[in-house]
C-alpha positions as CSV (number, residue, x, y, z in Angstrom):
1,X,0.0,0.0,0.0
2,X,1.4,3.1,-1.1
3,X,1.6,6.4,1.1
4,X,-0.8,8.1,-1.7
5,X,-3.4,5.2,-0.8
6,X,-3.4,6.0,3.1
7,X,-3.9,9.5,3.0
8,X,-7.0,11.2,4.3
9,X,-9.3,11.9,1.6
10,X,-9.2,15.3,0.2
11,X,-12.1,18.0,1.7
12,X,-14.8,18.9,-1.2
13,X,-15.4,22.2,-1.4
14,X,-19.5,22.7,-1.9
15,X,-22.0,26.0,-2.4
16,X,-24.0,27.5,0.5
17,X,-27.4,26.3,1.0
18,X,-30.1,27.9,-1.0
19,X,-33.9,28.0,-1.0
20,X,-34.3,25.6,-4.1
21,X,-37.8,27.0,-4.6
22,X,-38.5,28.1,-8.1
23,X,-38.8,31.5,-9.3
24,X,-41.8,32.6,-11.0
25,X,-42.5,33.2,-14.8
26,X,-43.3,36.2,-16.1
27,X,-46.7,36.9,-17.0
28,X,-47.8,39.6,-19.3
29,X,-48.1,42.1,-16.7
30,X,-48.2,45.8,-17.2
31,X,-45.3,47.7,-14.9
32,X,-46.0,51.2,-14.6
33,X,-43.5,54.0,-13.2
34,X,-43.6,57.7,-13.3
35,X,-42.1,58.6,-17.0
36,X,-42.6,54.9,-18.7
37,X,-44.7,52.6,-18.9
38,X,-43.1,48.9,-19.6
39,X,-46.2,46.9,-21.8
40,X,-46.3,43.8,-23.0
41,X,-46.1,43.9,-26.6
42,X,-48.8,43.6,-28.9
43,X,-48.5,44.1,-32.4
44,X,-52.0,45.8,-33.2
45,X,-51.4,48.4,-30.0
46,X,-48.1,49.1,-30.2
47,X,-46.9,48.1,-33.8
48,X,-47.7,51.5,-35.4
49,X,-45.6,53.9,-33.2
50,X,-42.7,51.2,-33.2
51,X,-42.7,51.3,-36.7
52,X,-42.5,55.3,-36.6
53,X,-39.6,55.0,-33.9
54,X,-37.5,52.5,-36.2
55,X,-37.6,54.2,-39.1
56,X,-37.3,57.6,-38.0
57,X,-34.4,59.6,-38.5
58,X,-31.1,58.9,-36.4
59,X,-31.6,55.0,-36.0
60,X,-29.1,53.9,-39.0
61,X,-26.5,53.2,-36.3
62,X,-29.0,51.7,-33.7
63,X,-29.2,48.1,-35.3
64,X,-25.2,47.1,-35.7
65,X,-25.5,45.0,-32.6
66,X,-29.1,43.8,-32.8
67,X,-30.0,40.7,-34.2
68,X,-33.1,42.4,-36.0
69,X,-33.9,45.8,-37.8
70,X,-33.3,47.9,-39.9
71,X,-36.8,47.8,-42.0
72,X,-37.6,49.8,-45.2
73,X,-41.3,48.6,-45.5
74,X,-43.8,48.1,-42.8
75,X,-45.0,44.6,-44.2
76,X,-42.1,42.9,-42.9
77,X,-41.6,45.0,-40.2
78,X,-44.9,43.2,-39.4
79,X,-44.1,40.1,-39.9
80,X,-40.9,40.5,-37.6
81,X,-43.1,42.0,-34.7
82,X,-45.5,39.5,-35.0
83,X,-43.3,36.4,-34.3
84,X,-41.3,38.4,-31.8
85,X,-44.2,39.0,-29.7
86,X,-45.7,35.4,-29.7
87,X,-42.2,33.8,-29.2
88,X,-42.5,31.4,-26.4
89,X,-39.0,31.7,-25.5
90,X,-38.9,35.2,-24.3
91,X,-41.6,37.8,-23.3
92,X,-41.7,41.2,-25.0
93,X,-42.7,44.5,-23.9
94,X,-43.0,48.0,-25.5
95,X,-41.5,50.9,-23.4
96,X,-44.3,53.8,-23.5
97,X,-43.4,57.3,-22.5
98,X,-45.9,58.7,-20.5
99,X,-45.5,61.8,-21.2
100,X,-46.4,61.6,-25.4
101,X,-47.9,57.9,-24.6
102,X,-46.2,56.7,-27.6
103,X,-44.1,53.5,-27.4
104,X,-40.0,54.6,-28.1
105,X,-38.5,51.2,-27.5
106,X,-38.9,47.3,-27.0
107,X,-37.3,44.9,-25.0
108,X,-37.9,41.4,-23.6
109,X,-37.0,39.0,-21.0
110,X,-35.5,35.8,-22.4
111,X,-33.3,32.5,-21.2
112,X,-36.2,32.2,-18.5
113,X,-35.1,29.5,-16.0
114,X,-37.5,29.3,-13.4
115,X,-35.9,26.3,-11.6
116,X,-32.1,27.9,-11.4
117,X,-33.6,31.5,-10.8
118,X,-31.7,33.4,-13.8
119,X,-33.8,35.6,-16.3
120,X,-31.8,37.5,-18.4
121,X,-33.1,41.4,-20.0
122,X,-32.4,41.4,-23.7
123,X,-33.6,42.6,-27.4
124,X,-33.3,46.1,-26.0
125,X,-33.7,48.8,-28.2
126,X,-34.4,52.6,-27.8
127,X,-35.4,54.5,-30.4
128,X,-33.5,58.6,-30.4
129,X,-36.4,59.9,-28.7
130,X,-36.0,57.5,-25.7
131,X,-32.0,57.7,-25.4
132,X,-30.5,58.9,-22.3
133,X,-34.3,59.6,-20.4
134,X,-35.3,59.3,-17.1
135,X,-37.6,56.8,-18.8
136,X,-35.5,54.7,-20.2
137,X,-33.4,54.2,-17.1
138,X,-36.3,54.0,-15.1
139,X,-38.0,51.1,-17.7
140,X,-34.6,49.0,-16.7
141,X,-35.5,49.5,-13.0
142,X,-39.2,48.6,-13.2
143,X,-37.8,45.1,-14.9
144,X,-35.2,44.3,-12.1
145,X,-37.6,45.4,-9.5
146,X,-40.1,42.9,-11.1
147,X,-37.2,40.2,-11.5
148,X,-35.9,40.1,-7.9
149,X,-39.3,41.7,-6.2
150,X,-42.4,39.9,-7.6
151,X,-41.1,37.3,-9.6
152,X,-38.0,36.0,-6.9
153,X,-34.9,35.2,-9.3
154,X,-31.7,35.2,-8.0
155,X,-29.5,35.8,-11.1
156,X,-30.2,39.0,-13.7
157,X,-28.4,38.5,-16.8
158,X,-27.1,41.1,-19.5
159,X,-25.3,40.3,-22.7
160,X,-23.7,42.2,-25.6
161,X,-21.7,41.9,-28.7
162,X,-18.0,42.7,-27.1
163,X,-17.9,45.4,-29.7
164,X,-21.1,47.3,-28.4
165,X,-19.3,49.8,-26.1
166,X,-22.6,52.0,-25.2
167,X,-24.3,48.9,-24.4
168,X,-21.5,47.6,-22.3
169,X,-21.7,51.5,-20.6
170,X,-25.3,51.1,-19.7
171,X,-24.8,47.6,-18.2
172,X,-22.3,48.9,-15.5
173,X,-23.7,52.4,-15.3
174,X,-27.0,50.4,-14.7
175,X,-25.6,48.5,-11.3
176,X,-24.1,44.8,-13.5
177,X,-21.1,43.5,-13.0
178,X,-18.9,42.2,-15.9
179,X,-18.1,38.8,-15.7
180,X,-16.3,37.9,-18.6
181,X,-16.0,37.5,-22.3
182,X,-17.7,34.2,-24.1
183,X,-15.6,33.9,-27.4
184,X,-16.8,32.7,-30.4
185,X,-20.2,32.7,-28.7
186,X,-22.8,32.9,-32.0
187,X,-23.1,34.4,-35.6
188,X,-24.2,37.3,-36.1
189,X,-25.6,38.2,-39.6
190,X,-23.1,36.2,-41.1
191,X,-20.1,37.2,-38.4
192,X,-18.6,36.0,-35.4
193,X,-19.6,37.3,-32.0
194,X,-17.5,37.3,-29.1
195,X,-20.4,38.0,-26.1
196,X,-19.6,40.7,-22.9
197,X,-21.4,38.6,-20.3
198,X,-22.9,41.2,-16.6
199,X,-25.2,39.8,-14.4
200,X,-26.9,41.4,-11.3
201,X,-27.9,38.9,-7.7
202,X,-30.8,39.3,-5.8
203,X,-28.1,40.1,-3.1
204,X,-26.8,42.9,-4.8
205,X,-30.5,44.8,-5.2
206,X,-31.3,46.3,-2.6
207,X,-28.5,48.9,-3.0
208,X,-28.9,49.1,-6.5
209,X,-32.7,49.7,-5.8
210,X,-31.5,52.6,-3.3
211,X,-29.2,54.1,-6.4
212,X,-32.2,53.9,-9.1
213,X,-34.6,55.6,-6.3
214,X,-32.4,58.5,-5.5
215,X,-31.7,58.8,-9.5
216,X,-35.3,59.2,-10.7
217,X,-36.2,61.5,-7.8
218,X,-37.6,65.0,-8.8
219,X,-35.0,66.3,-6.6
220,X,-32.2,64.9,-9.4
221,X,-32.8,66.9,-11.8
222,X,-32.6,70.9,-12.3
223,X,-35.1,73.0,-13.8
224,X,-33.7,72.0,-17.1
225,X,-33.7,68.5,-16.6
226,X,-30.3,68.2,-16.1
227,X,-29.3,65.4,-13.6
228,X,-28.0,66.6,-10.5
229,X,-25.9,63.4,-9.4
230,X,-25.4,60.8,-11.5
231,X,-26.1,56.7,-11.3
232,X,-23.3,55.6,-10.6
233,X,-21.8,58.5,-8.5
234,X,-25.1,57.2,-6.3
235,X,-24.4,54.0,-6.6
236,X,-20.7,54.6,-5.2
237,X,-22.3,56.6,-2.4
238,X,-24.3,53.9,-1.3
239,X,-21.4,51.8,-1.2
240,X,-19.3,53.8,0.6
241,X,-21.7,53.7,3.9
């Protein structure tokens, strides 16, 4: 018998304990904030005023990184909102500003794993009019408020093309963490895509709730809508207590 075969066995390292209950899926449930309104998607309510958004002036650039758009007729603009909103895979909202009550965006939550509780938020897309709003960074808290509030996931999920710098921005500036880089990770009309992987915990929320708050409150913003303190200047704040 050799020493190797005496030896104590080795210690296995194992995960805390969790609650193993599953999370929730999302239902087609309206969530309504101050500025936006986040809808589920319906082509006859919502498809005319996307269509306007997407083909407005300004939105060339918008669909580099997107796996859909650009459209230059409305029939198959159509047909593309149609099958995205019955997808079973994924469940799509509209993004309404309340103030013109027009819908500016879309988005959708998708890779829904109930049992594991992990969601991910993707197929976003703002149109000009809805870039760099209180609304739009108040429809990205009503959806993680929903995730980790209502619907009890533990694991929030964003991913972008490694070449999409503004959306890898908005992902930190938003409260996600970058976790790495997934090479070679699809094709993407007909080119390779290396994927920026950020995901937010259920652990994490409550100060990232705290940062979202104090960002969308009246008090923010100057008489000219100018932001007083930003996100993630807040976010640091909170982190610093």
């Amino acid at each position: 018998m050799t020493e190797h075969d005496t030896a104590p066995p080795a210690v296995q390292r194992v995960g805390e304990p969790v609650d193993a209950s599953p999370a929730q899926r999302p239902q087609r449930t309206p969530l309504r904030g101050i500025y936006v309104e986040v809808m589920p998607l319906t082509s006859q309510a919502h498809g005319d005023d996307l269509y306007a958004a997407a083909t407005a002036p300004g939105t060339g650039t918008s669909w580099t990184y997107l796996s859909f758009g650009p459209w230059t007729e409305r029939s198959s603009f159509d047909t593309w909102l149609r099958a995205f909103e019955a997808a079973d895979d994924r469940l799509a909202y509209a993004l309404v500003d309340k103030r013109t009550g027009k819908a500016l965006g879309l988005c959708s939550y998708a890779r829904i794993d109930p049992a594991n509780r992990v969601i991910e938020i993707g197929s976003i897309w703002y149109s000009p009019a809805l870039q760099r709003t209180r609304a739009a960074t108040e429809a990205m808290y009503l959806l993680a408020r929903h995730v980790f509030e209502d619907l009890g996931y533990r694991r929030y999920e964003w991913k972008c093309n490694s070449f999409n710098e503004p959306s890898r921005r908005t992902a930190q500036r938003l409260g996600f963490t970058y976790e790495g880089l997934f090479r070679q990770h699809m094709i993407s009309r007909g080119r390779n895509r290396d994927t920026a992987w950020f995901s937010m915990l259920d652990g994490e929320w409550p100060s990232r709730k705290r940062a979202f708050e104090r960002w969308l409150a009246a008090d923010n913003f100057d008489a000219d809508g100018r932001q007083r303190r930003s996100l993630s200047a807040l976010r640091a704040e909170d982190a610093a207590r």
